[in-house]
C-alpha positions as CSV (number, residue, x, y, z in Angstrom):
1,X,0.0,0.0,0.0
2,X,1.0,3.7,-0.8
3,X,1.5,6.5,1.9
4,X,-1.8,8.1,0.5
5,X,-4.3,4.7,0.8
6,X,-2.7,4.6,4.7
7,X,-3.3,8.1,5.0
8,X,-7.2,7.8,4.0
9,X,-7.4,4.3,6.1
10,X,-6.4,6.1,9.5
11,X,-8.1,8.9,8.9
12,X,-11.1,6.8,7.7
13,X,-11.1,4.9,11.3
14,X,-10.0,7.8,13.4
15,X,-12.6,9.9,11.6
16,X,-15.7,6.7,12.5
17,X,-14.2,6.8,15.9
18,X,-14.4,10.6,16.6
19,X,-18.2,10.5,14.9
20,X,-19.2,7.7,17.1
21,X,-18.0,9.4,20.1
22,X,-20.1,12.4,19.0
23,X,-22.7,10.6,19.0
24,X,-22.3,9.0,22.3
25,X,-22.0,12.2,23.8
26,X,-25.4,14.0,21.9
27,X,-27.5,11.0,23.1
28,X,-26.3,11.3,26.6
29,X,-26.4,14.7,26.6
30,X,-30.4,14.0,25.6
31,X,-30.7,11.7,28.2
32,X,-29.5,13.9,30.9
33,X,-31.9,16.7,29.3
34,X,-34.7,14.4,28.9
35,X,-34.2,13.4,32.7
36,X,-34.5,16.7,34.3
37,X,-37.9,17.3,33.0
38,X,-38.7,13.9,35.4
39,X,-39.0,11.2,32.8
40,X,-36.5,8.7,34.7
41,X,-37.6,5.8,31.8
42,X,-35.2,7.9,29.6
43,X,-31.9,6.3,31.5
44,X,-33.2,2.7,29.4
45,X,-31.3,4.0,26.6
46,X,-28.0,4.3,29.0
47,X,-26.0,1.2,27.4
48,X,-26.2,3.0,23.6
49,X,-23.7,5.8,24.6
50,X,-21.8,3.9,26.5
51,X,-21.7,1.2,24.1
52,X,-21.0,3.9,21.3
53,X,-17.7,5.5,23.0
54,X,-16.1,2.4,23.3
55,X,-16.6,1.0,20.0
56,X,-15.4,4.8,19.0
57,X,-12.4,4.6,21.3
58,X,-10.9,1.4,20.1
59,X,-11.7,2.7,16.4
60,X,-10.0,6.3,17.5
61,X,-6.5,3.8,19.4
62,X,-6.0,1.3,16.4
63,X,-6.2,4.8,13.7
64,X,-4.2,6.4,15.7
65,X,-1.5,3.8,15.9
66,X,-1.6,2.0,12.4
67,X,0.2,4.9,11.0
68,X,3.7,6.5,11.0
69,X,3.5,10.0,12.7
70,X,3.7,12.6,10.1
71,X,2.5,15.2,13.0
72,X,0.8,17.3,10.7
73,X,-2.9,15.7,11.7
74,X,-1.6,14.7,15.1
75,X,-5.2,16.9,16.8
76,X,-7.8,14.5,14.8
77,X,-6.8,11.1,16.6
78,X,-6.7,13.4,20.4
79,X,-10.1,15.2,19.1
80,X,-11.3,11.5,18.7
81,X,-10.1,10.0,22.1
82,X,-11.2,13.1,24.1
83,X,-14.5,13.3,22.4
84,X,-14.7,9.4,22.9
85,X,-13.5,9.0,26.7
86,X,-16.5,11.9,27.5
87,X,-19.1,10.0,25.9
88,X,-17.6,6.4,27.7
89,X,-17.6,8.7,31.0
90,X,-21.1,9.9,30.4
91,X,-22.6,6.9,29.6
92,X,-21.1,4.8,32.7
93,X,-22.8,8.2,35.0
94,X,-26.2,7.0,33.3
95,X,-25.4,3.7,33.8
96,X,-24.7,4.2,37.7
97,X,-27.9,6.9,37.9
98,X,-30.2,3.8,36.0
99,X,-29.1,1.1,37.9
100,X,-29.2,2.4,41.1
């Protein structure tokens, strides 16, 4: 493989990681919203972010590392892990708050 196909592949996985941790962090984020109006039911959907960040992490690690460090795009892959560990951090709070 050429510089430019590894260059799309890890940018490819760090980019899914980083969306799915967005993700995991605008559906807890709606949860928590959803919760203070009183509807407790909401905290059900408590495993999807949670589930979401950490699929998004190990997506965001293995990008990250599968490529030689040019350290031109070295803020995409942190972007992903920071936006990633938030959403794996809100979902286990639901988690605690549903279970309890």
């Amino acid at each position: 493989m050429n510089d430019t196909t590894q260059d799309r592949q890890r940018a490819s996985l760090v980019q899914v990681g980083g969306a799915l941790g967005i993700a995991a962090v605008c559906i807890a984020l709606a949860v928590f919203v959803v919760a203070l109006f009183n509807f407790e039911a909401v905290f059900i959907l408590s495993p999807l972010p949670t589930i979401l960040a950490a699929i998004g992490l190990v997506l965001a690690i293995v990008g990250g590392v599968r490529h030689k460090h040019t350290h031109d795009q070295e803020t995409q892959p942190l972007a992903a892990l920071f936006v990633t560990i938030l959403g794996l951090l809100m979902g286990i709070l639901e988690l605690a708050i549903w279970l309890s």
